[in-house]
N, C-alpha and C positions, 0 to 999 in steps of 0.2 A: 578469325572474325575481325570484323573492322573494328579499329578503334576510334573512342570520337576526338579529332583532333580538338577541340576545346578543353578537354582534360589536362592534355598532355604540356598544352600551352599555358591554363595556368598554373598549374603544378613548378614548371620549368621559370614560367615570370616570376613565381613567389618569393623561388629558391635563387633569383637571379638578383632581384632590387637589390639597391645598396642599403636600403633601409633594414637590413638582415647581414650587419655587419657581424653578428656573432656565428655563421653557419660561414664563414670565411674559408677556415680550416678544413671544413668539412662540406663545401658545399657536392666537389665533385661527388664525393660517397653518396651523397641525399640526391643527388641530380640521378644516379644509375640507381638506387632503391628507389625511386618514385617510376622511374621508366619501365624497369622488370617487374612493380606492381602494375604497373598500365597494360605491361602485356600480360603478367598471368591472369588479369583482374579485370578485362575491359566493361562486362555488363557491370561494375560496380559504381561507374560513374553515369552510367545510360539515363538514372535518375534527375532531375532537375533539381531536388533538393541537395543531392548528396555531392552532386559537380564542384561545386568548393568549397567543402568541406573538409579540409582537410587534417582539419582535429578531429573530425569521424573516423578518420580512415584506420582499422586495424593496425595495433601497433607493431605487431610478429611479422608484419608482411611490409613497412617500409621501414623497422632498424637495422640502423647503417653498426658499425660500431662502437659509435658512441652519441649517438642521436636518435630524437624518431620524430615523424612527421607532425604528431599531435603537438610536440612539445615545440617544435619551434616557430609554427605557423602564428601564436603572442607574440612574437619579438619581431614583426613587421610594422610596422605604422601603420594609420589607418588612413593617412592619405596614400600611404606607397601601397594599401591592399586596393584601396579601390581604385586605385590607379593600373595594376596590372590588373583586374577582372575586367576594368570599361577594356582594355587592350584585345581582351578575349572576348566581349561581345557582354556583360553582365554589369549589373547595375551597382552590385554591390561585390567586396573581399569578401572571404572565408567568414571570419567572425562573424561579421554584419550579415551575410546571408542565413549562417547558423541562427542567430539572434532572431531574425525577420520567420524562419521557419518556422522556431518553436513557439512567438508569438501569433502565429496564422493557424498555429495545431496542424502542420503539416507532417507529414513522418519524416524524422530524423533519422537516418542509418544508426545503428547501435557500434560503439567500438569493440574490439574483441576484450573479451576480459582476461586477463591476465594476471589476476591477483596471486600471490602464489604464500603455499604454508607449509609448514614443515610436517612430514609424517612420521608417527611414531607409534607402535605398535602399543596395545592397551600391557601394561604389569601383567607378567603373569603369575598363578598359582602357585605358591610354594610348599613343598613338606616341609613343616618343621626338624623333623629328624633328620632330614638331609641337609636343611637351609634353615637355622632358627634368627637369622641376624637380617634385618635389612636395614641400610643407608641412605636416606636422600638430604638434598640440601632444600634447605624452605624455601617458598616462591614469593612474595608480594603484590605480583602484576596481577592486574585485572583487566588487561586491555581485552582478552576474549568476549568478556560479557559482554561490553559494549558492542563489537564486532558481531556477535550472535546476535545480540537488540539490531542490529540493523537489518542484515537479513531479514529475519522477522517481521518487522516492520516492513520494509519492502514489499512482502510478500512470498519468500521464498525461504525453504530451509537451510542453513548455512553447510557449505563443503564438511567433512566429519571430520576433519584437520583443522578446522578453522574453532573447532570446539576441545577446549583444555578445561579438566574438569575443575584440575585447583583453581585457576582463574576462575572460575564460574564459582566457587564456591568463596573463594575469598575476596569477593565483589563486596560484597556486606559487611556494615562495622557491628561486631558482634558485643555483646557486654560481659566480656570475662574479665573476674575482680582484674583489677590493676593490681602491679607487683608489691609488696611490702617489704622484701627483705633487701638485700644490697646486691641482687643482680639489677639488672636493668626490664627483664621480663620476669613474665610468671606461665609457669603450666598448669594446666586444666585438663583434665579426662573425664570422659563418661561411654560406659557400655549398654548398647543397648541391644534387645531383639531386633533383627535386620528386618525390613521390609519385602525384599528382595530373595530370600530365600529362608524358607521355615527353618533350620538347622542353624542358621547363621548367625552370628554377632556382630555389631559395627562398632568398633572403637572409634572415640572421636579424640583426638589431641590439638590443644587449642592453648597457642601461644599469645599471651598479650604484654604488648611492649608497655612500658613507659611513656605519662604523655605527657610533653610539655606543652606548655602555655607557650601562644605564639609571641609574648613578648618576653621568654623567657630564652627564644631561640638566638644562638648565637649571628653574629654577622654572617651576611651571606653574598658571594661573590660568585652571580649570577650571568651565565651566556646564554642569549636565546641566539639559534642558533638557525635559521629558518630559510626551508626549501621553497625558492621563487622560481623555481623552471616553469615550463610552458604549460607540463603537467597541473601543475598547481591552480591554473587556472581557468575552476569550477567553484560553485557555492559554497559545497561542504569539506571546501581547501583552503586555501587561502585567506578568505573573507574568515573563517573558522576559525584558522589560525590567528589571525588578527584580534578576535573576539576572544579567544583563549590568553592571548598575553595582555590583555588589556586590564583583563579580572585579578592576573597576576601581578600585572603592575602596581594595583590597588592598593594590595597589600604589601609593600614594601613601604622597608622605614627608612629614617635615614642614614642608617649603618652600614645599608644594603647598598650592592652597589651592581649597574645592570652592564651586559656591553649586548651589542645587537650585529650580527653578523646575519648575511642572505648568500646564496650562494646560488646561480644557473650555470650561467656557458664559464662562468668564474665565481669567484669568491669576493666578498665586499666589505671592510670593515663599515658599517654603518652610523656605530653610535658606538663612541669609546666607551670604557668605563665612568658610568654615570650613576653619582646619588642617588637614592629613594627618594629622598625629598623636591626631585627634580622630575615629578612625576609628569608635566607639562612636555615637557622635552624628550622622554620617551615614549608618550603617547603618538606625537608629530611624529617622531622616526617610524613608528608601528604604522600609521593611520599611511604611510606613504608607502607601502610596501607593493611591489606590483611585481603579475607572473610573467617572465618570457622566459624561452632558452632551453638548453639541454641543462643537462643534472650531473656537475662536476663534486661529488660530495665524499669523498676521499679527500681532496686539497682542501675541501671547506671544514672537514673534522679536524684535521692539522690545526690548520689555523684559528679554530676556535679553542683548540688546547693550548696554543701559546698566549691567544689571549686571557685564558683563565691564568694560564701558570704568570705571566706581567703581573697578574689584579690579585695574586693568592691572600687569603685572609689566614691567618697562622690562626689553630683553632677553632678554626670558620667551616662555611658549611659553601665549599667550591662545584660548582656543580654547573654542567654546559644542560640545556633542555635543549634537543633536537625536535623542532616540529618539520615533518614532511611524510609523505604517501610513500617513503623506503624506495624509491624508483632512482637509485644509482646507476646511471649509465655512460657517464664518463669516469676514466680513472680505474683506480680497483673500486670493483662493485660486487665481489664476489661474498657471501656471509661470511666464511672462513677466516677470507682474509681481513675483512672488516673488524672479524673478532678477533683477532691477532693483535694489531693494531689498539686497538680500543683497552683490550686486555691489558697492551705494555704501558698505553698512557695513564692506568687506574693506579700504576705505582708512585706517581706522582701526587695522589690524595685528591686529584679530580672524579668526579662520578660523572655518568652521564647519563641522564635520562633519557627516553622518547617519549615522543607526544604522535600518535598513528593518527593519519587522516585520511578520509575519500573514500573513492570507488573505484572497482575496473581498473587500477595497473596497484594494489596496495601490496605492495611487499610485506606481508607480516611476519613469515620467516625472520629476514632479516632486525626489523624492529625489535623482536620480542629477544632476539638474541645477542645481539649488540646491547642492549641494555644488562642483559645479564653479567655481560662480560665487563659492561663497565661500573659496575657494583651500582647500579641505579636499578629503576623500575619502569615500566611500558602499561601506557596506557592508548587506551584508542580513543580519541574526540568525536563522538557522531553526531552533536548536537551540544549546545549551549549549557545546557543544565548539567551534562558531563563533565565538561571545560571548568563549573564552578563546584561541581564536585573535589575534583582532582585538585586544582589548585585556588582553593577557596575553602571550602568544609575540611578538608583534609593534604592542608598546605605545611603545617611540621610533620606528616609522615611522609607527605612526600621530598619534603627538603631535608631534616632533619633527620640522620642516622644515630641510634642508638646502638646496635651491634651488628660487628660484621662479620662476616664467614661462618653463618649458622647454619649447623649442622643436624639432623635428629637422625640415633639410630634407637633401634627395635631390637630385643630382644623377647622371643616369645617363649615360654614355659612350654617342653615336649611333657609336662605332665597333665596340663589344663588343655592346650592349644594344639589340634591338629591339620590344619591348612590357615594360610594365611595369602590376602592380595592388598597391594596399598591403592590406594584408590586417585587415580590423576597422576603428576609429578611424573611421567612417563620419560621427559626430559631434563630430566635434575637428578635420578637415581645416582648415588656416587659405588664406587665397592668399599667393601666392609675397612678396609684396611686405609681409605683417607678418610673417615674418621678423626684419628689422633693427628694426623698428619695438617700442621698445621700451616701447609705453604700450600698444599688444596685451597682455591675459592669454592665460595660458596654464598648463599644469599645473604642479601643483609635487612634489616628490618629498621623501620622509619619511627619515630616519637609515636604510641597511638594506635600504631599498627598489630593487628590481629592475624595470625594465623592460625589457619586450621587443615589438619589433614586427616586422614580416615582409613581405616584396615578392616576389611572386609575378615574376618576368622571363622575357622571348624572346630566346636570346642570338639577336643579326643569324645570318641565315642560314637558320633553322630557322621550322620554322610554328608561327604564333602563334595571337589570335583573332579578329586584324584580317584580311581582304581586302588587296592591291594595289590603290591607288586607278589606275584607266582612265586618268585624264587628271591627275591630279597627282603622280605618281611622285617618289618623295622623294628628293634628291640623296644621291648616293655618301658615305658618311662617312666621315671620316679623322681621324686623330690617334692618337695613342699605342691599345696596345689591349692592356695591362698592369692595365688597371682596370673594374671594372663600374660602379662609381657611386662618390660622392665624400660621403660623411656629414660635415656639418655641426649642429651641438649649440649653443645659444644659450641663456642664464641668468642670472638675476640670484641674487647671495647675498642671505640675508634682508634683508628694512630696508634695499636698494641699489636705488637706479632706474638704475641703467646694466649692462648687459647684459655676459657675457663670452663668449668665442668657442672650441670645441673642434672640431677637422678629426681627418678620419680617412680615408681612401683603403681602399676594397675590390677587393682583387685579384680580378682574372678568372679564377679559380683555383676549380673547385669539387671537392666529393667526396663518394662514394655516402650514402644517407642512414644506411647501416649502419654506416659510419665516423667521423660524428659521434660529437660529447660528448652526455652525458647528456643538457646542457641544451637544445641544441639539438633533440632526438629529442622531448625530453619539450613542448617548446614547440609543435613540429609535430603529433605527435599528439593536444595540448588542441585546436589551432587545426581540424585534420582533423574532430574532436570537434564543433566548435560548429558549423563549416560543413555538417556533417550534419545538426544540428540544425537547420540555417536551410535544409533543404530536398538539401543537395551539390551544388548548383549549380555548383559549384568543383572538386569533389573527384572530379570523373572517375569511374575507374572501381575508386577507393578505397569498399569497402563496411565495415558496420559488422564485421565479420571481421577484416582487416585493419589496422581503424581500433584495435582490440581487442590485437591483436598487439604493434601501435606504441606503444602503450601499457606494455605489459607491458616492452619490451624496453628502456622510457627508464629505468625504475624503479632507481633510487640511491638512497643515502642519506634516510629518508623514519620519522623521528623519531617525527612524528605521525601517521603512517598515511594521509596525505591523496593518495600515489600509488596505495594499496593502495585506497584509496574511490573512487580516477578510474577504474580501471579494473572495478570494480563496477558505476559509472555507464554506462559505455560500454554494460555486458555488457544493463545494466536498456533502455537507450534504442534497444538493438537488438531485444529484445524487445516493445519498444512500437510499435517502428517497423511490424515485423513483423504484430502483431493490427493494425495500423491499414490494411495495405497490403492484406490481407484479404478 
């Protein structure tokens, strides 16, 4: 098929100006990936809107190695773009014709999506008699919720990977007493009858940290740490991001001390380490932030460690915030190896947060697990009111570590208890035996911050989802039958390598789900919530109606309206569910 030579010619001027001093290195690669998309791809330009476009253009189909078209088509000029388009017969560059398109409502080409998530197989069923012990390490991140609110909003059900139940469940600041005695947190249990299956019981275990008063938080030596590649630049990027450091700027004092790092085709010290009280001057540094480039963000994590480890506050609370869409394409950009990395720098007593942005190329894989590994926590920014969630309402749990490498295991009674599944955490299960083991990581929990997780249980007696094994029938159990399972808590205080130990016994006592506290109703119905999402595989013959109901009826105390938006969401992803079932 013919190809239309105007394509080919501005593709080839874009990548040619001098004003695209950053694709240097790389233009020849971007020069032969734009050409062998022209030939495998010719009707994609036959369009008059999509011809220079070239931040439309599908990313999988012109990355070179360490570039892609979208991202560097920003770091032209906008006289050097209209200067090669008039070359090729057009009035206006790429951006400007994109700009002009969607202000005329014409059809813009979609880019391919690419967002990519980790999968992991739902916990499975366990006999007690064979397996009475289970291990995981607590989560704190919430960024899935966000991530699923957008979807939603959008109009579309989120990928089933892109739904983490504990995330979905520990979105919500719960009200379990605050600790009294001399650990730093407190546990809370409650059993209830399941929803989900007549026979069944739901344990809820619900940790609540310690909360400090924000002027009670230690000095804090702070790295924003911020993705300006070409990617970056969309509404709900950049401009976002910008918005989100600004809220955070706010509240620093002047003990606090910020440094500003941006990284594209390189890495940039922006803004040294600067006072809180110089709130002025790192507004300016933020407020000038602009996207071009490819995405070198391996050398830019480097180098924001060195400039944390320069500014360390002994005692302090050192922590890099990563804001970017996870789209590593120069460098190592492997999760792996990211987590490697990330993992050796944590011994240094740096954390590193994320902050997940955008659309259509969002790595959250990556995001959600480079946070892990660098004893911080991942959130997703979809919107404004999230940005002052995260670091606004809930700025000492997110800065502010009260303990680290926590731990819970489970031990269930084979006298009370016969099946057992934990509910989410799919990606945090540890084995039984790191536990004690105290050079295992593990999560850590912020000032303030709540966790909650959930086990599904077959008291003995009742049908479960196991079969009677034919030939190995499991001996009779005995022992006290006053207990369901036995919660075990393991932690280290900050800056301690030795671990400390909190027990807790769960009576084999349950009560209807309409009896419950708020928090436990309200946890149930997140969890109802996401496992609908992932299909209901779980949730019997709970549908989105009743899931809807449970909702409504957790609803307490609710500040920020974030109960009154769940049960919104419910109402949106039944209706989607719905046209899809169709």
């Amino acid at each position: 098929m013919h190809k239309p030579p105007f394509a080919r010619t501005v593709l080839l001027a874009l990548l040619s100006v001098s004003a695209l001093p950053a694709l240097a290195d790389n233009a020849q690669r971007v020069h032969q990936a734009c050409s062998r998309y022209l030939d495998e791809q010719p009707d994609y330009y036959e369009s008059r809107g999509a011809r220079f476009s070239l931040r439309a253009m599908p990313q999988a189909a012109v990355k070179s190695s360490s570039i892609t078209a979208y991202e560097s088509a920003p770091s032209a000029a906008p006289a050097a773009q209209a200067e090669a388009a008039k070359d090729a017969g057009a009035e206006y560059g790429p951006t400007l014709e994109m700009r002009r398109m969607v202000n005329e409502g014409a059809a813009v080409p979609s880019r391919q999506n690419t967002e990519r998530y980790g999968h992991y197989e739902p916990n499975p069923v366990h006999a007690v008699a064979e397996q009475p012990v289970s291990t995981f390490s607590i989560d704190v991140d919430t960024g899935s919720y966000a991530n699923v609110r957008r979807f939603l909003n959008d109009g579309g059900l989120p990928p089933e990977d892109a739904v983490r139940i504990e995330e979905i469940v520990n979105y919500f600041p719960y009200n379990y007493p605050l600790p009294t005695g001399t650990h730093p947190f407190a546990i809370h249990t409650q059993t209830v009858d399941s929803p989900w299956q007549p026979e069944a019981k739901l344990i809820k275990i619900g940790i609540q940290a310690q909360d400090l008063a924000k002027k009670e938080l230690p000095p804090a030596n702070l790295v924003f740490l911020v993705d300006v590649s070409g990617s970056m630049d969309e509404p709900d990027k950049l401009p976002l991001v910008k918005k989100t450091l600004r809220i955070l700027t706010e509240q620093l004092r002047p003990q606090d001390k910020v440094t500003l790092i941006t990284y594209a085709d390189g890495e940039a010290l922006v803004l040294p380490p600067t006072s809180g009280d110089n709130k002025d001057e790192i507004l300016r540094a933020i407020n000038k932030l602009q996207a071009g480039g490819a995405t070198a963000g391996e050398s830019a994590l480097k180098m924001a460690y060195e400039q944390a480890q320069k500014a360390y506050v002994k005692n302090g609370i050192n922590r890099i915030l990563l804001a970017t869409d996870g789209d590593f394409n120069v460098g190592v950009s492997s999760t792996d190896a990211l987590k490697s990395m990330v993992a050796e720098k944590r011994k240094s007593g740096i954390s590193l947060t994320t902050l997940g942005f955008g659309t259509g190329n969002y790595n959250e894989d990556m995001m959600e697990q480079i946070a892990d590994a660098g004893d911080g926590n991942y959130s997703y920014i979809d919107n404004e009111k999230e940005a002052k969630k995260v670091l606004q309402h809930q700025l000492t749990s997110t800065l502010a570590t009260v303990a680290q490498d926590v731990k819970i295991q489970v031990e269930f009674n084979p006298a009370t208890v016969k099946e057992y599944r934990l509910v989410g955490y799919t990606n945090r299960t540890l084995r039984n035996e790191d536990f004690n083991n105290d050079k295992v990581d593990a999560g850590d929990i912020g000032s303030g911050h709540s966790v909650t997780a959930i086990y599904e249980i077959i008291p003995q007696g009742k049908q479960g989802w196991l079969n009677e094994s034919r030939y190995q029938k499991a001996p009779a159990a005995s022992g006290g039958k006053n207990e369901y399972a036995f919660v075990k808590v393991r932690y280290k205080l900050p800056g301690q390598s030795t671990s400390k130990l909190i027990e807790q016994a769960v009576p084999a006592v349950s009560i209807p789900l309409a009896q419950a506290d708020e928090d436990t109703r309200l946890a149930l119905a997140a969890a109802s919530y996401a496992q609908a999402l992932r299909g209901g595989e779980y949730n019997g013959k709970l549908d989105w109606d009743a899931i809807k109901q449970m909702a409504k009826q957790a609803k307490g105390k609710d500040p920020f309206g974030l109960q009154e938006e769940f049960v919104e969401l419910v109402e949106i992803a039944k209706s989607l569910s719905s046209k899809q079932a169709q």
